[in-house]
Each structure stands twice: as structure tokens, then as C-alpha cells.
PyMOL CGO cylinders between C-alpha atoms (Angstrom):
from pymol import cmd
from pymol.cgo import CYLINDER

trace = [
    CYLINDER, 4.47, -85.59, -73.57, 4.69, -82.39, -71.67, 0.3, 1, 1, 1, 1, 1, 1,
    CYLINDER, 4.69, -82.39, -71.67, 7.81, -83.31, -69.92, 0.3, 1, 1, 1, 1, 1, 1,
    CYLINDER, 7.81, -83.31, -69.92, 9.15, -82.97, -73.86, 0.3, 1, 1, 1, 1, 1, 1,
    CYLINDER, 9.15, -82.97, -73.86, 7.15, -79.70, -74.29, 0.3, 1, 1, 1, 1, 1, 1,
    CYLINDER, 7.15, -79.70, -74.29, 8.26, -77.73, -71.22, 0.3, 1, 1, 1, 1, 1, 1,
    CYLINDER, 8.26, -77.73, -71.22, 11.87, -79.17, -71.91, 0.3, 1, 1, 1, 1, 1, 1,
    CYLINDER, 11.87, -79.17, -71.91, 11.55, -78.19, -75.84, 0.3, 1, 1, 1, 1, 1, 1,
    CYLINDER, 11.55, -78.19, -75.84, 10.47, -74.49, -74.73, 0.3, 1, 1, 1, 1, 1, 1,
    CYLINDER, 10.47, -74.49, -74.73, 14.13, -74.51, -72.26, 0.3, 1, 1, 1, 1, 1, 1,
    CYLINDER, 14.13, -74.51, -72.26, 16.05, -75.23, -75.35, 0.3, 1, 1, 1, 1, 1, 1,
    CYLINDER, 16.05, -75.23, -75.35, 14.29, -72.27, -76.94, 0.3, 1, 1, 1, 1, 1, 1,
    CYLINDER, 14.29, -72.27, -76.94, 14.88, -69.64, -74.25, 0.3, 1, 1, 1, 1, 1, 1,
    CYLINDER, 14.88, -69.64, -74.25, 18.53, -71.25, -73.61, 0.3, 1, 1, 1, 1, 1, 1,
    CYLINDER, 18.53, -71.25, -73.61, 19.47, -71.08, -77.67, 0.3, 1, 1, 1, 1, 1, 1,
    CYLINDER, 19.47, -71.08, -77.67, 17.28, -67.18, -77.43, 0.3, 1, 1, 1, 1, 1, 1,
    CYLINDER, 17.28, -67.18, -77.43, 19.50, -66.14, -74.37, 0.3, 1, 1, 1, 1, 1, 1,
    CYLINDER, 19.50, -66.14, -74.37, 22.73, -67.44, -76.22, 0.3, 1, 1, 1, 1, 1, 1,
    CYLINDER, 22.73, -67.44, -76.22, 22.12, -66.12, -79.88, 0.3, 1, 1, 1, 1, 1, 1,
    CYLINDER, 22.12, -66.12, -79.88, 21.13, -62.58, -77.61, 0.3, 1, 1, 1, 1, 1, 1,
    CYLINDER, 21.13, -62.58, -77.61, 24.97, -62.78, -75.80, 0.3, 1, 1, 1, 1, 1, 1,
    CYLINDER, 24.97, -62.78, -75.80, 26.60, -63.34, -79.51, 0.3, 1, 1, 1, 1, 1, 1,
    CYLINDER, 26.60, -63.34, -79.51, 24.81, -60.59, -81.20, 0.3, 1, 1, 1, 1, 1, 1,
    CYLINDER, 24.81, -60.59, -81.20, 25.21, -58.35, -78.34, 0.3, 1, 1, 1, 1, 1, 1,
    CYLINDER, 25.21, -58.35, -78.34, 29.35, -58.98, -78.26, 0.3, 1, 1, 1, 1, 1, 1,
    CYLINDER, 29.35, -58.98, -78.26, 29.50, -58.46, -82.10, 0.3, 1, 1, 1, 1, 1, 1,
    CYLINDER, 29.50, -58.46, -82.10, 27.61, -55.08, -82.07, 0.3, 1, 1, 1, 1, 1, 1,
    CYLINDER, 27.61, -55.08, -82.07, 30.25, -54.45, -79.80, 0.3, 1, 1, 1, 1, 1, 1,
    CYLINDER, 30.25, -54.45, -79.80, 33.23, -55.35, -81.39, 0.3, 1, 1, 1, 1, 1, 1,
    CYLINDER, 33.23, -55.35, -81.39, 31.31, -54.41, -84.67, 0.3, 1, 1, 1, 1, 1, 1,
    CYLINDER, 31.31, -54.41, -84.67, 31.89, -50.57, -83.18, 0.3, 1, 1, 1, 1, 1, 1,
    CYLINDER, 31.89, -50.57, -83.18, 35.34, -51.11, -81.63, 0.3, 1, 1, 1, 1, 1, 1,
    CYLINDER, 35.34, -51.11, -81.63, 36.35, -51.93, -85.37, 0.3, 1, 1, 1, 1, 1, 1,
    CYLINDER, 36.35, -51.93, -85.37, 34.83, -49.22, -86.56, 0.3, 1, 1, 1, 1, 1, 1,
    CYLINDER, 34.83, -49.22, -86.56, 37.09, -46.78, -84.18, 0.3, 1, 1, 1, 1, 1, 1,
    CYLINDER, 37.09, -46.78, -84.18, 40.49, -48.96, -85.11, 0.3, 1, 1, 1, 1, 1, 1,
    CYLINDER, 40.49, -48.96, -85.11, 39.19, -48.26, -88.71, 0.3, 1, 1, 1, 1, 1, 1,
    CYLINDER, 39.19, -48.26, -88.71, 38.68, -44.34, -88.06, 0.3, 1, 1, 1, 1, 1, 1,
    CYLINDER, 38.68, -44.34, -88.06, 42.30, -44.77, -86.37, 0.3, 1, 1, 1, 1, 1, 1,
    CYLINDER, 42.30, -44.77, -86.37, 43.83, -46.13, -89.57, 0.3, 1, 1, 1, 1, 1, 1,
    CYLINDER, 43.83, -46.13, -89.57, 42.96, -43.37, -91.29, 0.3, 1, 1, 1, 1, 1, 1,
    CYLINDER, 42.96, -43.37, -91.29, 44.75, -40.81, -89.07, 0.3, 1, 1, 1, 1, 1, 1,
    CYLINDER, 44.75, -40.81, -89.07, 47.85, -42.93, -88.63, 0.3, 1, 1, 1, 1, 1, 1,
    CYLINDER, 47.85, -42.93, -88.63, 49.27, -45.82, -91.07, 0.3, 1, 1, 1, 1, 1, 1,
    CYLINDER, 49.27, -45.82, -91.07, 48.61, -49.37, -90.25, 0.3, 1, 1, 1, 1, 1, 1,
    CYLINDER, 48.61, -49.37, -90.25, 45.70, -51.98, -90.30, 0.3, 1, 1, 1, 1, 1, 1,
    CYLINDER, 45.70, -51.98, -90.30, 42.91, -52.95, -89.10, 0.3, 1, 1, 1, 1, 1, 1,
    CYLINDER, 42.91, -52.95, -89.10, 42.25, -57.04, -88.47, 0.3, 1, 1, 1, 1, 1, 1,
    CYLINDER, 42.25, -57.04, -88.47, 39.88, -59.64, -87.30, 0.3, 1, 1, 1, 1, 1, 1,
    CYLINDER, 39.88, -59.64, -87.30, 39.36, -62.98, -86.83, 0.3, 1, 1, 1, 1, 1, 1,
    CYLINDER, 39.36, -62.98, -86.83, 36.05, -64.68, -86.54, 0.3, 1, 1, 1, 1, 1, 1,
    CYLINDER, 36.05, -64.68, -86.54, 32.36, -62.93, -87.23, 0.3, 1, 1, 1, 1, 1, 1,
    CYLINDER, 32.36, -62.93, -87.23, 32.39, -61.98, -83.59, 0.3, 1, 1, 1, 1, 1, 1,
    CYLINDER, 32.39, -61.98, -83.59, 36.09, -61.68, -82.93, 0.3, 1, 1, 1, 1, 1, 1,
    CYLINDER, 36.09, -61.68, -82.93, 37.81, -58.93, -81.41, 0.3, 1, 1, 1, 1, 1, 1,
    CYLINDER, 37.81, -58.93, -81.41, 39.58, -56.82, -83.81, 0.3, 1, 1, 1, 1, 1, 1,
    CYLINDER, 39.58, -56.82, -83.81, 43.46, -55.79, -83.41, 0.3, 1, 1, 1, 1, 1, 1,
    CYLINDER, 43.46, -55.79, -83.41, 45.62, -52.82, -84.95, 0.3, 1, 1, 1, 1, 1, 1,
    CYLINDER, 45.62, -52.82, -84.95, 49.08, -53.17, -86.42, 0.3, 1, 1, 1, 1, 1, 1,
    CYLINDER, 49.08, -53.17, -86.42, 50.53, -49.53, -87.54, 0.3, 1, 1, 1, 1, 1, 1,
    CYLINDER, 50.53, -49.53, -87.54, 52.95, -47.22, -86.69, 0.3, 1, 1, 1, 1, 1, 1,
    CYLINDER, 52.95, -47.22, -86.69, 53.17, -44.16, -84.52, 0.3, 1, 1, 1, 1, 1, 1,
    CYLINDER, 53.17, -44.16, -84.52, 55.80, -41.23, -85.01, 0.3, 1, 1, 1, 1, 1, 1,
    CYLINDER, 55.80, -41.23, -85.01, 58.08, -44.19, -86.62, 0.3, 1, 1, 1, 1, 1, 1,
    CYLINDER, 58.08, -44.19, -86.62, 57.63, -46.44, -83.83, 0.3, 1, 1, 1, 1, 1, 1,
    CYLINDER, 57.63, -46.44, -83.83, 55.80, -50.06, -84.85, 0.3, 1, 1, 1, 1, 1, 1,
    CYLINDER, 55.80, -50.06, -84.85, 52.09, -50.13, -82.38, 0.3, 1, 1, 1, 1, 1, 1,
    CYLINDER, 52.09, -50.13, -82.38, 50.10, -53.28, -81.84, 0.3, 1, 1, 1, 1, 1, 1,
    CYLINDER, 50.10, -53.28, -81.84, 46.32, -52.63, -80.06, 0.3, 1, 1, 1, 1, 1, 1,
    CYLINDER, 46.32, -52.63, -80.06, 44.81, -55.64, -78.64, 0.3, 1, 1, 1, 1, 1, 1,
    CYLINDER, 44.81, -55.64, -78.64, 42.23, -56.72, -76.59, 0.3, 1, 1, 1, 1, 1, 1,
    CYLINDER, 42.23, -56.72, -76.59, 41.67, -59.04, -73.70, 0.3, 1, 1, 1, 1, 1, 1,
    CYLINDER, 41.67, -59.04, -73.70, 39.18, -59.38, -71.01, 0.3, 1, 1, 1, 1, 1, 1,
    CYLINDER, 39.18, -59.38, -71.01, 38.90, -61.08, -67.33, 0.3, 1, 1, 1, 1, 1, 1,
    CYLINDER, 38.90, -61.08, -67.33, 35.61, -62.22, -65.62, 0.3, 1, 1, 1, 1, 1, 1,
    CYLINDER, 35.61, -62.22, -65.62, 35.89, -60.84, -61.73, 0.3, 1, 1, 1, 1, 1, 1,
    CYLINDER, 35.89, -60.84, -61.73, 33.37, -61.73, -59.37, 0.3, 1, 1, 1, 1, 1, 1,
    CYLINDER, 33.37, -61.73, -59.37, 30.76, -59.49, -60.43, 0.3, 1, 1, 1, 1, 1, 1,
    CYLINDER, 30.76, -59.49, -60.43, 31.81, -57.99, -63.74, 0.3, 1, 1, 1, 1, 1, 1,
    CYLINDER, 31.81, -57.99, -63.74, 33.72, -58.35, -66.64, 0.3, 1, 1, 1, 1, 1, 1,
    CYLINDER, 33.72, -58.35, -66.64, 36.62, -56.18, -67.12, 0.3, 1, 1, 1, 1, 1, 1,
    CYLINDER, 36.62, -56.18, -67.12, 38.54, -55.63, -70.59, 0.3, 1, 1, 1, 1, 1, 1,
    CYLINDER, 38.54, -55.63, -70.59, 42.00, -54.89, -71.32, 0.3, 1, 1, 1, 1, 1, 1,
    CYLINDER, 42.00, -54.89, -71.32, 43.59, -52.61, -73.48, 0.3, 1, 1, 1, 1, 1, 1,
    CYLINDER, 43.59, -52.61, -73.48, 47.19, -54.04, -74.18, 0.3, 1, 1, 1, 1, 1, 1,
    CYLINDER, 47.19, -54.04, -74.18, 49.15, -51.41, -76.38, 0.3, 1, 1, 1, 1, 1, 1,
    CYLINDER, 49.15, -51.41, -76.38, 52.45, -52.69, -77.75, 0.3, 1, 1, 1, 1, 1, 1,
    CYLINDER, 52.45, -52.69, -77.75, 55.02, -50.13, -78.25, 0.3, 1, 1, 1, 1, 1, 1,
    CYLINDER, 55.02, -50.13, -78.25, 58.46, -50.81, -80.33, 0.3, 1, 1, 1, 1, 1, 1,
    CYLINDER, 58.46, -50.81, -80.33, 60.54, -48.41, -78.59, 0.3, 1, 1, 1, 1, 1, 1,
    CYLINDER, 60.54, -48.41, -78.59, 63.34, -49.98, -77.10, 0.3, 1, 1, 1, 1, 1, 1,
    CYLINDER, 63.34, -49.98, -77.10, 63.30, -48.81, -73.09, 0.3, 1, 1, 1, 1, 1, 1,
    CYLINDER, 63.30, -48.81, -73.09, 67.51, -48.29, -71.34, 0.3, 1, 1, 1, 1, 1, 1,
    CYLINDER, 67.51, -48.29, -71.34, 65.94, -48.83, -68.29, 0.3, 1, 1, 1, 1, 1, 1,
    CYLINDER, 65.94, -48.83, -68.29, 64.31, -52.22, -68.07, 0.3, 1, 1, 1, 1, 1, 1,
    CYLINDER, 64.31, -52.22, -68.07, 61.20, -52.29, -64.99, 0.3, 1, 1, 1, 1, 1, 1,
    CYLINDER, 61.20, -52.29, -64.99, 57.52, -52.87, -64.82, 0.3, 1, 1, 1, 1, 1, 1,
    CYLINDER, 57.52, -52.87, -64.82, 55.73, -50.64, -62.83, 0.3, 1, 1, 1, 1, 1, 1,
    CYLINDER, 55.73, -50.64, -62.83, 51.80, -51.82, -61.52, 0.3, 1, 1, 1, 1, 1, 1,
    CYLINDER, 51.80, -51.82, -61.52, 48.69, -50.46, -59.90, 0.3, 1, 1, 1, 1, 1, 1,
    CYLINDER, 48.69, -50.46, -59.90, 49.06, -51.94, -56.76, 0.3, 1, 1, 1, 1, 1, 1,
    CYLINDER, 49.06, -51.94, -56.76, 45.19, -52.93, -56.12, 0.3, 1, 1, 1, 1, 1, 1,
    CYLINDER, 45.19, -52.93, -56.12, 45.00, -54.37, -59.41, 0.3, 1, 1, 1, 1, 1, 1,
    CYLINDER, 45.00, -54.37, -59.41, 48.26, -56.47, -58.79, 0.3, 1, 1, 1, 1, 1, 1,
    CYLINDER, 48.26, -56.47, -58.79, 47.51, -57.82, -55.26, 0.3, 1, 1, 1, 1, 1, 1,
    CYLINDER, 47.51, -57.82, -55.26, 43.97, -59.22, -57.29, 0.3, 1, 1, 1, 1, 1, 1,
    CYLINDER, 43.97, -59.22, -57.29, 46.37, -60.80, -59.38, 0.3, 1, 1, 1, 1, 1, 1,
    CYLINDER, 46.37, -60.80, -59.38, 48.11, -62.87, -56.68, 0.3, 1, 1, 1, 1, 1, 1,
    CYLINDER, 48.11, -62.87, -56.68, 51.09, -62.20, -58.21, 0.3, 1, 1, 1, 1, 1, 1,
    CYLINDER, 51.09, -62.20, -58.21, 52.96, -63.49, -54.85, 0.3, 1, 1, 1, 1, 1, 1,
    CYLINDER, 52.96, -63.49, -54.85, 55.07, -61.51, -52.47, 0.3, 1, 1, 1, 1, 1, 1,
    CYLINDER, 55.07, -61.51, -52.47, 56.23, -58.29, -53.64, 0.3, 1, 1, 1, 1, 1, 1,
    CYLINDER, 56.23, -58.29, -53.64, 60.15, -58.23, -53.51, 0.3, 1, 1, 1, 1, 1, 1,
    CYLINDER, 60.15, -58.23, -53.51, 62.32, -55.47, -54.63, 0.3, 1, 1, 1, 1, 1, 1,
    CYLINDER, 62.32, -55.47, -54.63, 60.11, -52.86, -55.50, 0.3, 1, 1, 1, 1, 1, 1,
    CYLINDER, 60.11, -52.86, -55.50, 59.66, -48.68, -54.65, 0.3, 1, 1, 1, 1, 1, 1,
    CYLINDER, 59.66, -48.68, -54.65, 56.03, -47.31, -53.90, 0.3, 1, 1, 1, 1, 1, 1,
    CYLINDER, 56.03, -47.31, -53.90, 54.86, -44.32, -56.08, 0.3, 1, 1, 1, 1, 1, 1,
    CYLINDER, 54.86, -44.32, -56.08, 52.28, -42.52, -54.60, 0.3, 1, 1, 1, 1, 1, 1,
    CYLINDER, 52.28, -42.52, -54.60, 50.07, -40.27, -57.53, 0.3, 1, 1, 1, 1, 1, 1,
    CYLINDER, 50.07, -40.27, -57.53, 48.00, -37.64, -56.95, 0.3, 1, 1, 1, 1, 1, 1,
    CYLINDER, 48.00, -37.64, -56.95, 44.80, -39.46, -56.86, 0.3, 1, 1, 1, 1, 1, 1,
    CYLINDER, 44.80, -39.46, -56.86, 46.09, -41.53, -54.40, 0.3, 1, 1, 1, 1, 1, 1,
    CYLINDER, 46.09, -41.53, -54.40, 47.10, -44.28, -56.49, 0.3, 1, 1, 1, 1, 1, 1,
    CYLINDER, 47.10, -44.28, -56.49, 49.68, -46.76, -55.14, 0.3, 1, 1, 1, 1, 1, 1,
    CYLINDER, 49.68, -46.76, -55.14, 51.97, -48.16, -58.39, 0.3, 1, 1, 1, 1, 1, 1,
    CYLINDER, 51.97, -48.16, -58.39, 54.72, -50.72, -57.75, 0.3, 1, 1, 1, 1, 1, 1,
    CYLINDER, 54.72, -50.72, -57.75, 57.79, -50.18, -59.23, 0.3, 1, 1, 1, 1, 1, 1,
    CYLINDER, 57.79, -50.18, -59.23, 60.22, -52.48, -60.05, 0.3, 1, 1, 1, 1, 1, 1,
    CYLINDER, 60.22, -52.48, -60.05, 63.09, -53.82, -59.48, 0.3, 1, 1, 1, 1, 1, 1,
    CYLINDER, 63.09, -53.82, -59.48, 64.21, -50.78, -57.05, 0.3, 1, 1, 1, 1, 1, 1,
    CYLINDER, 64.21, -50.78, -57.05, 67.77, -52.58, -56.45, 0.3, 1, 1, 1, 1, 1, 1,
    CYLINDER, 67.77, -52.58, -56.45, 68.39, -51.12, -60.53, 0.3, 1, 1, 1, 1, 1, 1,
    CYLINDER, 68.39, -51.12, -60.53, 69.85, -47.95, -60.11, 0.3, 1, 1, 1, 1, 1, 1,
    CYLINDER, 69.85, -47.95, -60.11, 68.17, -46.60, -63.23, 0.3, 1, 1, 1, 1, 1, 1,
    CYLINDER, 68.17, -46.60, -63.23, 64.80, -47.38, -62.01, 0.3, 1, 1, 1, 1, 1, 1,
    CYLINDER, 64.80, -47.38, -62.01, 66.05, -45.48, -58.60, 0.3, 1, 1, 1, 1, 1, 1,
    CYLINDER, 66.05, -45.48, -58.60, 66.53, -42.54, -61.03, 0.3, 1, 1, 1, 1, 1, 1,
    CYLINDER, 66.53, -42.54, -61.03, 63.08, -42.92, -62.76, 0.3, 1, 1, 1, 1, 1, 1,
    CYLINDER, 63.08, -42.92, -62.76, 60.75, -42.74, -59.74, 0.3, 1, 1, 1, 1, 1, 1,
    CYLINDER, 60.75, -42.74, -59.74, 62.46, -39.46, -59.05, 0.3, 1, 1, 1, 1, 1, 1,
    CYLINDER, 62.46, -39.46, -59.05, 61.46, -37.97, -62.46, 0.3, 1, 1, 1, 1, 1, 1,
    CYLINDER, 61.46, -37.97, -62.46, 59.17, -35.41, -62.37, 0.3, 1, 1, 1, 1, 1, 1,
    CYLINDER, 59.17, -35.41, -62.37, 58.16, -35.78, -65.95, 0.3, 1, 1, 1, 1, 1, 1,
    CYLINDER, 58.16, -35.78, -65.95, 57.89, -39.67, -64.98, 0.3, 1, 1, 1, 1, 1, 1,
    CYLINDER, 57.89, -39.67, -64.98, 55.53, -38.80, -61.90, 0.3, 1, 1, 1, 1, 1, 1,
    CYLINDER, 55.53, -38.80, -61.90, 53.29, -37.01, -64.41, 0.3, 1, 1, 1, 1, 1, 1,
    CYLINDER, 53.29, -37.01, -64.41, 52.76, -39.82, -66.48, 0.3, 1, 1, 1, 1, 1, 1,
    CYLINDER, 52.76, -39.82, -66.48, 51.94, -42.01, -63.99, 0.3, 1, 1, 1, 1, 1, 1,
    CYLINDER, 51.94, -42.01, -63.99, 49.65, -39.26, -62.23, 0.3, 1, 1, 1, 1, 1, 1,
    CYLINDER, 49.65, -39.26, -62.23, 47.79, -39.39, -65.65, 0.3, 1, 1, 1, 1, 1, 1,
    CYLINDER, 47.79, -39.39, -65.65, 46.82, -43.32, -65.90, 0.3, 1, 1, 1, 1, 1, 1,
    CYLINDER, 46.82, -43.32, -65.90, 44.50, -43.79, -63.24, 0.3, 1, 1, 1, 1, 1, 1,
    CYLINDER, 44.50, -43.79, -63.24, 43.06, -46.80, -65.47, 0.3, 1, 1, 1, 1, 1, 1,
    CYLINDER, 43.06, -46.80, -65.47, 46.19, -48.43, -65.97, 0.3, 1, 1, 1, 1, 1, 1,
    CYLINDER, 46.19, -48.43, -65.97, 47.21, -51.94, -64.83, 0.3, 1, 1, 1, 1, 1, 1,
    CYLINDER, 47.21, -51.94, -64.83, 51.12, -51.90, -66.09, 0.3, 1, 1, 1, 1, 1, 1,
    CYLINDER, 51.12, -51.90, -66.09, 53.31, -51.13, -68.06, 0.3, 1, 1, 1, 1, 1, 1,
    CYLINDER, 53.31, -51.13, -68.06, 56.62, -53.06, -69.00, 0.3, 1, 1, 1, 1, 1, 1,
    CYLINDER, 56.62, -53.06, -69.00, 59.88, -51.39, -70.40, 0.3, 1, 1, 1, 1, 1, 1,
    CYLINDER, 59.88, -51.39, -70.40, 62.86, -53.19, -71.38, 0.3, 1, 1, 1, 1, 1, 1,
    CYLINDER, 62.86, -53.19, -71.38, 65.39, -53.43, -74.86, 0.3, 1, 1, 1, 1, 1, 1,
    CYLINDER, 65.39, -53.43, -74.86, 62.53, -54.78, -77.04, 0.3, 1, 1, 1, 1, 1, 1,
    CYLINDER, 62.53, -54.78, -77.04, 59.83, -52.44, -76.15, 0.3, 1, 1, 1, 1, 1, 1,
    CYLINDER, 59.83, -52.44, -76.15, 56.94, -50.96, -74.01, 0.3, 1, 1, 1, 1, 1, 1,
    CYLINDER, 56.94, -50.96, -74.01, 54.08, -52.90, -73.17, 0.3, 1, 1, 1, 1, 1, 1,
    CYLINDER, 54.08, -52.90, -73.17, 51.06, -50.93, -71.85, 0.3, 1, 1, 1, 1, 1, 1,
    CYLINDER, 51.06, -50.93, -71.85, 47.58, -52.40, -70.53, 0.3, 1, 1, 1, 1, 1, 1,
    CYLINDER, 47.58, -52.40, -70.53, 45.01, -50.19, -69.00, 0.3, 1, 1, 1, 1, 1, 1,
    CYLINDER, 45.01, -50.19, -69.00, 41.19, -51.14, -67.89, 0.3, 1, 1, 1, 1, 1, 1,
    CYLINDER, 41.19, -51.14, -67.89, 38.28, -50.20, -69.44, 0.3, 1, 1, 1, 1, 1, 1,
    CYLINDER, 38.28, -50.20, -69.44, 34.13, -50.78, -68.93, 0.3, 1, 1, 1, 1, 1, 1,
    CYLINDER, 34.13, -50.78, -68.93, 33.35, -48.50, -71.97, 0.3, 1, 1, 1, 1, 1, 1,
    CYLINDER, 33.35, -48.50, -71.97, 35.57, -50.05, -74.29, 0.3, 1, 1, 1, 1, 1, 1,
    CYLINDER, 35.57, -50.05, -74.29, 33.57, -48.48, -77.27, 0.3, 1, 1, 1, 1, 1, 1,
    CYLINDER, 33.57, -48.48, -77.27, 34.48, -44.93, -76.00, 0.3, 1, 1, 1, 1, 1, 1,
    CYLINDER, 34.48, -44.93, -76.00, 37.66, -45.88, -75.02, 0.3, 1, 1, 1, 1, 1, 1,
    CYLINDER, 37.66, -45.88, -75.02, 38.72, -47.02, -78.68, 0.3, 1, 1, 1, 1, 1, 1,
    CYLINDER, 38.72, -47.02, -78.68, 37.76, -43.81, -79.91, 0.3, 1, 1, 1, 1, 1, 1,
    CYLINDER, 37.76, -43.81, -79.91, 40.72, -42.50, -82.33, 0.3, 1, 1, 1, 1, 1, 1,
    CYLINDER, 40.72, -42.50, -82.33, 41.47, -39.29, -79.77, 0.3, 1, 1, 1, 1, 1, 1,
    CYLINDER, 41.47, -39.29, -79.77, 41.75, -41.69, -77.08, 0.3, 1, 1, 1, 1, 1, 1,
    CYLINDER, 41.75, -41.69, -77.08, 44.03, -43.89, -78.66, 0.3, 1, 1, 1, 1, 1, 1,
    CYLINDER, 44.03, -43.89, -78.66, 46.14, -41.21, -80.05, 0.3, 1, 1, 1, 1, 1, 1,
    CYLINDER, 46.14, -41.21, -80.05, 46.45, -39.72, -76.26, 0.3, 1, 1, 1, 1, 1, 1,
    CYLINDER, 46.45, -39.72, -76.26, 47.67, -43.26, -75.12, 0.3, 1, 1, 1, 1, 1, 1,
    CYLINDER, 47.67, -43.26, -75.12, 50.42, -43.13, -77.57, 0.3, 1, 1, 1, 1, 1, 1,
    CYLINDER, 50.42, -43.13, -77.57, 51.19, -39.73, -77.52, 0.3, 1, 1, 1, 1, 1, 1,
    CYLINDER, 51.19, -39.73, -77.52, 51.55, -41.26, -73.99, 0.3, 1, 1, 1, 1, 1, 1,
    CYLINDER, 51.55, -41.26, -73.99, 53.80, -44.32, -74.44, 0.3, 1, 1, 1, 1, 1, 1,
    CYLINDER, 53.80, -44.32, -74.44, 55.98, -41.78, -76.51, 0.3, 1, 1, 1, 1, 1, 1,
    CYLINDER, 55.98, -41.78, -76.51, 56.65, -38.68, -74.01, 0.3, 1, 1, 1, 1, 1, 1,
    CYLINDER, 56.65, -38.68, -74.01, 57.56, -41.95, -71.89, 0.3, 1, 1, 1, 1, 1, 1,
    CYLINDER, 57.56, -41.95, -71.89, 59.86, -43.12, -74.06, 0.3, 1, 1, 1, 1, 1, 1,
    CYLINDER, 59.86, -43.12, -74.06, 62.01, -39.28, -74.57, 0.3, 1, 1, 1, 1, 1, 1,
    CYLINDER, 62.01, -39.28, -74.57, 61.68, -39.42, -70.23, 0.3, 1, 1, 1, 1, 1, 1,
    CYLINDER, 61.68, -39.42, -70.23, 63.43, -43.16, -70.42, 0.3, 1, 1, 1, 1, 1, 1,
]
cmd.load_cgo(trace, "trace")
């Protein structure tokens, strides 16, 4: 009989610790919705979610230029880490991807082939590829393409190519870093890079 007790008062603490982790994640994403709302009212689009502790997403548009804000997140070995992934409509001439080294060698992504090194003034490595594209050659030379870079310490990529930019950076405050002003730098961001492309 007190095998069933003591087992009876685990199930209590486990379903406790669990209901604690769900409430906890929605008061989260309860906020980040919040900001994406306070962001719809400063440029058009819409606010959605799925699920009563779902992340939320953004669908709008930004100086003419269709924007999707999503979310995603990765467990490492002794945090968890979420993504920003900002979708940008503007179609890119030059097409490369260019990636925070550390954050691509966690990846295991595989041998690195065909790429330039850009160093930024925080001492940043990013990848940039493919360096054999003579366009790409141009870009890393771009001072104005240097400063964006030098700007994103938190970013993991970026992709460019005919159907748009594709921008993730990391956050561990992603409350604060869904804040309307920061969102609006990020694609104030994506569209300087777009006029240096």
C-alpha cells in the first residue's frame, strides 16, 4: 500500500513539474505575441498562432517588400537556444549564403568548400559562399556589405538568391528581442542589404 502512495505522490510532482514547463512556455510566447501584435500596428500584416501554447508567427509587409517572422529553437548541451528566422521577399542578383563560422562548424555542416572568410570587427569569422561566383567576390569587398555584417554579431545566416532573403539570428531573451524597435532594426536591416545587393 505505500509502494502505491509514494508512487501516487511521483505522478503528482511529475504532472506539477510538467503543467509548471507548459505554463511557463505560454507566458512566454503569451508576451512574444504581444510584441508581434505591437508590431502590427506600426507596419501592416498579421499576427498568428497555432495551439494555446504555440509560438506565434508574423505575415506583413515592410517598405513594399512581403516579411514572414518565425520562430524555432535547438536544445544544445546545456541550453536551449531560439531562432529568429526573418523571411524577406526581395529578390537578391547575387545568389550566396554567408554563416557565423562557430555556429556552422556546431552544425556539422561537412567540409567547407568554396567559400571566402570575412573577418568583422568583433572578431567574428562569417563564411561566405560560393567564392568561385564572381558577384559574391564583389560583395565581400563592399564596404557597406562589411558594415552589415559587422552589425549581426547574433546572427547564424543569411541566404540571398532570386526568390528572397532568408535571415536567422540567435536569441536567449527572445521576449526583448521581439520588441517592435528590434524587429524594425532587423528589417531596416535586411533592406539596406538588399539596395547594397
Amino acid at each position: 500500500m505505500q509502494i502505491v502512495f509514494y508512487f501516487f505522490i511521483f505522478l503528482l510532482i511529475i504532472m506539477a513539474l510538467w503543467f509548471f514547463m507548459v505554463w511557463i512556455r505560454k507566458t512566454m510566447w503569451d508576451a512574444v505575441h504581444r510584441n508581434l501584435l505591437d508590431l502590427e500596428d506600426r507596419i501592416e500584416g498579421r499576427v498568428q498562432r497555432r495551439g494555446f501554447a504555440g509560438r506565434p508567427f508574423f505575415h506583413g509587409r515592410f517598405r513594399d517588400t512581403e516579411v514572414t517572422v518565425n520562430f524555432s529553437s535547438e536544445k544544445t548541451a546545456d541550453k536551449r537556444r531560439t531562432y529568429i528566422d526573418i523571411s524577406y521577399s526581395a529578390a537578391s542578383p547575387v545568389s550566396f549564403s554567408v554563416s557565423e563560422k562557430s555556429w556552422l562548424t556546431e552544425q556539422q555542416a561537412g567540409p567547407l568548400e568554396d567559400f571566402l572568410e570575412v573577418q568583422t570587427e568583433s572578431g567574428q569569422t562569417m563564411i561566405l559562399r560560393p567564392a568561385s561566383a564572381k558577384g559574391v567576390k564583389m560583395l565581400s569587398e563592399k564596404e557597406a556589405f562589411r558594415n552589415i555584417l559587422n552589425a549581426q554579431p547574433d546572427m547564424a545566416y543569411i541566404f540571398a538568391g532570386p526568390s528572397g532573403l532568408l535571415y536567422e539570428y540567435i536569441t536567449e531573451e527572445v521576449i526583448k528581442s521581439t520588441e517592435p524597435d528590434q524587429l524594425l532594426a532587423r528589417l531596416t536591416m535586411l533592406d539596406n542589404l538588399r539596395e547594397v545587393l
